[in-house]
C-alpha positions as CSV (number, residue, x, y, z in Angstrom):
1,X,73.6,-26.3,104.2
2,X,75.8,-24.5,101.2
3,X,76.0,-21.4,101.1
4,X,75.0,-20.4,97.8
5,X,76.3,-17.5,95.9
6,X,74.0,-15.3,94.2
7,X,74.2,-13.0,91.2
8,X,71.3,-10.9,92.5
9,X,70.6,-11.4,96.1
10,X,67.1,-10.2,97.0
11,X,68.8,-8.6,100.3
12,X,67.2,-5.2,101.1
13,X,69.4,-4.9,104.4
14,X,71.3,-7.3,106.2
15,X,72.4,-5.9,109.5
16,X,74.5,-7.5,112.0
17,X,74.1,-5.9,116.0
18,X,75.4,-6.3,118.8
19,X,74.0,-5.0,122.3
20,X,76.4,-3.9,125.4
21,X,76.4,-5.7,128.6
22,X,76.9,-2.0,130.0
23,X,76.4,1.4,128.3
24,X,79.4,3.1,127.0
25,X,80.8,6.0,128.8
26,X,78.9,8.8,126.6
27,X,78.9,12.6,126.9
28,X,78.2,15.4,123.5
29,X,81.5,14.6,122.6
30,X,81.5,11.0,122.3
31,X,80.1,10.6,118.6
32,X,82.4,12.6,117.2
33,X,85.8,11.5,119.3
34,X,84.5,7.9,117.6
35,X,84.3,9.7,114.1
36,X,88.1,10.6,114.5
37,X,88.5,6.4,114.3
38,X,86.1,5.5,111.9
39,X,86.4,8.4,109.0
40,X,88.6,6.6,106.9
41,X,85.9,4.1,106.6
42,X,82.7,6.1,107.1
43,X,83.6,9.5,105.4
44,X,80.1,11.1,105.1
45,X,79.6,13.4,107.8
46,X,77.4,11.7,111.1
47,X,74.0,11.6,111.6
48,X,72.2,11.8,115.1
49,X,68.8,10.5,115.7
50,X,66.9,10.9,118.4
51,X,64.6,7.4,119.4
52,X,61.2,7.4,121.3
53,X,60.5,4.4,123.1
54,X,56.6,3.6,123.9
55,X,55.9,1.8,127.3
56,X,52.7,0.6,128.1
57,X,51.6,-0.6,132.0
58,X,50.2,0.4,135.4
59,X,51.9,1.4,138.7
60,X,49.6,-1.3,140.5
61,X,46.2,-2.8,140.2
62,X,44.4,0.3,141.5
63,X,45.1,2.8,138.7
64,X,44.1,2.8,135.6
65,X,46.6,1.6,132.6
66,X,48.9,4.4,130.9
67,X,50.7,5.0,127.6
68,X,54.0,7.1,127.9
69,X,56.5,7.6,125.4
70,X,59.9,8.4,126.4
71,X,63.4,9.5,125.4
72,X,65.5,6.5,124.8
73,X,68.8,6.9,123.8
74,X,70.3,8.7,121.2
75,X,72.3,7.2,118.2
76,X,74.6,8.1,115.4
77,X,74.5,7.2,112.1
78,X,77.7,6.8,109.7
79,X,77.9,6.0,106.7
80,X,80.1,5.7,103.4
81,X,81.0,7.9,100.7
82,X,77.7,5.3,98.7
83,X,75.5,5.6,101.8
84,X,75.4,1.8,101.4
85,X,77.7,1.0,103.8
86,X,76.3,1.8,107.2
87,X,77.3,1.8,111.2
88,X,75.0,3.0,113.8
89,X,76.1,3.1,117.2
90,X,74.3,4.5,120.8
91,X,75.6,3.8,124.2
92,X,74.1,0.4,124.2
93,X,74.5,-1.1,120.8
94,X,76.5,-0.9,117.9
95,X,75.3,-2.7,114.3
96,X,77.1,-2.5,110.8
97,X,74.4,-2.5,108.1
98,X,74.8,-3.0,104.2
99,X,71.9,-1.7,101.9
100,X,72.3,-3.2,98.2
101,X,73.9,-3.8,96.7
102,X,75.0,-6.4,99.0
103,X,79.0,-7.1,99.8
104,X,78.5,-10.4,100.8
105,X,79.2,-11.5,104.7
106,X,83.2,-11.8,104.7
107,X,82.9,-8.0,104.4
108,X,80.2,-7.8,106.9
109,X,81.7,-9.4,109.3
110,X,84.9,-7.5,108.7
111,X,83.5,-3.7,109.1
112,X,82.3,-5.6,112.5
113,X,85.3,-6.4,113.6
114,X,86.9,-2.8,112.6
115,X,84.4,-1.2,114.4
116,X,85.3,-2.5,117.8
117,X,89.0,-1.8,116.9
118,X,87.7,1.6,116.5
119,X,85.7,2.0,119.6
120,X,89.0,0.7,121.3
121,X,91.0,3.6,119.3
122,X,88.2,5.8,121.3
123,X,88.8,4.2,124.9
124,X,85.8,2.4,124.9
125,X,86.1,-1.3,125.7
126,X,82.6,-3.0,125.8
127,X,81.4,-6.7,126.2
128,X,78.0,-8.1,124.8
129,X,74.9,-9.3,126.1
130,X,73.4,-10.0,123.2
131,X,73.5,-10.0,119.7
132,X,71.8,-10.3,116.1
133,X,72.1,-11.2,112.3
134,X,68.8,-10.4,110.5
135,X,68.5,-10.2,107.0
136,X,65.5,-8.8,105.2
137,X,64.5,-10.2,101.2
138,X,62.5,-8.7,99.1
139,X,61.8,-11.1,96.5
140,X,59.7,-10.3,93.3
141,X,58.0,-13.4,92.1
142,X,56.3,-12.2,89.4
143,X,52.9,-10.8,87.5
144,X,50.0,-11.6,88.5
145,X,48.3,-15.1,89.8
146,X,51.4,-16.8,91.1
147,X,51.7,-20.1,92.8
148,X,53.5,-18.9,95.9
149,X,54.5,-22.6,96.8
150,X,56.4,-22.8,93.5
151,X,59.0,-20.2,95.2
152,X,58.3,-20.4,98.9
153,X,57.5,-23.6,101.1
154,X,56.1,-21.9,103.7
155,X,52.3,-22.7,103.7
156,X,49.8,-19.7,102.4
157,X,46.2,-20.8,102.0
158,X,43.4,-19.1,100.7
159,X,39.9,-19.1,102.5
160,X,38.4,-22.8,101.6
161,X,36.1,-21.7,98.9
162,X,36.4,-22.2,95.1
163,X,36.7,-18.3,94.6
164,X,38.8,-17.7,97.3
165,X,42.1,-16.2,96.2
166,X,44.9,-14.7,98.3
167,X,45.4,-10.4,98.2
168,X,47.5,-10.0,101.3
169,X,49.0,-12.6,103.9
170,X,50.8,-12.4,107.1
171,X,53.0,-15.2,108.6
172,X,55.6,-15.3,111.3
173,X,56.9,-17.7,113.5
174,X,59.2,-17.6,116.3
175,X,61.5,-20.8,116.7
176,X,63.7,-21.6,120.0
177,X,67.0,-23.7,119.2
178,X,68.2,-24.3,122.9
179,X,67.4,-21.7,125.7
180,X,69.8,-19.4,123.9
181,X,68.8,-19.1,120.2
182,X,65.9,-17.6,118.5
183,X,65.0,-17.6,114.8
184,X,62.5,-15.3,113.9
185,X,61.3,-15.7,110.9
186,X,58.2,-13.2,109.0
187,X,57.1,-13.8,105.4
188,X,54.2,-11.4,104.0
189,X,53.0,-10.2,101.0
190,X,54.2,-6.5,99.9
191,X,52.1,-3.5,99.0
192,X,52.5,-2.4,95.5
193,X,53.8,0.7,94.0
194,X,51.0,1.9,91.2
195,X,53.9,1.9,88.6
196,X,54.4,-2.0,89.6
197,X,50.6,-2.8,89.4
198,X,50.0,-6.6,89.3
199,X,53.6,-7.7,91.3
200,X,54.2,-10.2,93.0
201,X,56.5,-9.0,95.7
202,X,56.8,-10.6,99.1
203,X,59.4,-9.8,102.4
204,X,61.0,-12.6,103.8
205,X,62.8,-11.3,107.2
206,X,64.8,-14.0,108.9
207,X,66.5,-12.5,112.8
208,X,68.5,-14.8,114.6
209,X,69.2,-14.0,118.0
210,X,71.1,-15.2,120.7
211,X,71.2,-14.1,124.3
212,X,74.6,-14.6,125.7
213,X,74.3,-16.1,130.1
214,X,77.3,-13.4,130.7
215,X,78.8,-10.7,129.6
216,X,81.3,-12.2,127.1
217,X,84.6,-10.5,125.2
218,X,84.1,-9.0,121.8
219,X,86.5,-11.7,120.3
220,X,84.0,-14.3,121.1
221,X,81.2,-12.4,120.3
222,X,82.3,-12.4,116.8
223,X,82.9,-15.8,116.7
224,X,79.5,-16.4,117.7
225,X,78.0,-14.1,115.8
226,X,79.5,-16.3,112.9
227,X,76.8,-19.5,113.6
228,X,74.3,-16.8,113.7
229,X,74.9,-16.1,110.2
230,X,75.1,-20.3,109.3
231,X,71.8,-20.3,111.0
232,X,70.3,-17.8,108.8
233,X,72.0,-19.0,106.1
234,X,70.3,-22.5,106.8
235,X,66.9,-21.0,107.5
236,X,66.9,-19.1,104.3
237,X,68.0,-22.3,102.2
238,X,65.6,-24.3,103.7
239,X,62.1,-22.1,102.7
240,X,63.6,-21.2,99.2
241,X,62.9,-24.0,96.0
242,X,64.9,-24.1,93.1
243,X,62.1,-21.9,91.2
244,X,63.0,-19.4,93.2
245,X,66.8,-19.5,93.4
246,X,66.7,-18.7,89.3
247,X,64.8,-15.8,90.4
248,X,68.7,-14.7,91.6
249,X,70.9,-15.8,89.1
């Protein structure tokens, strides 16, 4: 499909990730050697965030299950002068993230590709394993009672009763093109800000992923990473009506 150009986006982050085939050599001083290449860009001084990760299993059929949560690895957060303009990076994955308003993907794609120019400043040289495009919409489709299939084609039905009416809904699917990639796609209803009493806001979150059979150059991870973005593009098209796109203009 075309890809249309909108006045006002509905785009409350679009990030674009990519995830190491091996972690990066990393010490204390790694973040900030890294800074050295990417200040020009991402002035604001760097962020570090510690990330839990939450595991859930059983040594073997003879003990009882158990919840841990563990240290996973740590990663930095840099940003631009706005705050808008966003790059995290950890030892195993780096993403560039925009937060509205939205510069469009040529520009996305571009502070991608400078960021692997400035990990190579640093001495780091990775290759991917996998990698991402998701873009996340928040879409406000008015006051009230609103026909949601005016705006949206995916199917929301009330319960079958002549009173029945919708107050919350939940719907994702998870779509396979190939063995390699996935299209996750989640559309829900939004919960409402007292000040915005009676709005109709709902997310539309579209990920596609693709898993990559070897560990493959950054040069042709961006290329790749470039359908990714014509799939999303062609997913969010294709769930969208023409009510809807005026909701943008």
């Amino acid at each position: 499909m075309d890809r249309h150009r909108y006045l006002n986006p509905p785009i409350t982050e679009a990030i674009c990730q990519f995830n190491f085939s091996e972690p990066l050599p990393w010490t204390v001083v790694t973040p900030g050697i890294i800074y050295q290449s990417l200040q020009p860009n991402y002035p604001a001084e760097p962020e570090r965030q510690e990330q839990l990760q939450a595991t859930f299993g059983r040594a073997d059929d003879k003990t009882p299950p158990e919840f841990q949560i563990n240290r996973a690895a740590d990663r930095v957060l840099y940003r631009d002068d706005s705050a808008t303009r966003l790059l995290v990076l950890s030892p195993v994955n780096i993403s560039v993230n925009s937060l509205p308003p939205y510069e469009g993907w040529p520009n996305l794609a571009r502070r991608a590709k400078e960021a692997f120019q400035a990990l190579r400043r640093a001495s780091c040289y990775p290759t991917i394993s996998t990698l991402s495009v998701r873009y996340i919409n928040r879409i406000r489709l008015g006051f009230g009672n609103v026909d949601l299939s005016s705006y949206i084609t995916i199917p929301i039905h009330a319960a079958p009763f002549d009173d029945a009416t919708i107050s919350a809904f939940f719907n994702r699917t998870e779509s396979s093109l190939g063995a390699a990639v996935k299209v996750n796609v989640t559309y829900a209803s939004l919960q409402q800000d007292p000040a915005d009493e009676g709005a109709a806001d709902v997310v539309l979150d579209i990920e596609c992923f693709q898993n990559l059979d070897h560990a493959t150059s950054v040069d042709d991870a961006l290329a790749i990473v470039e359908h990714l973005k014509e799939i999303e593009n062609d997913q969010f098209e294709s769930v969208i009506t023409d009510e809807c796109r005026r909701l943008f203009k």
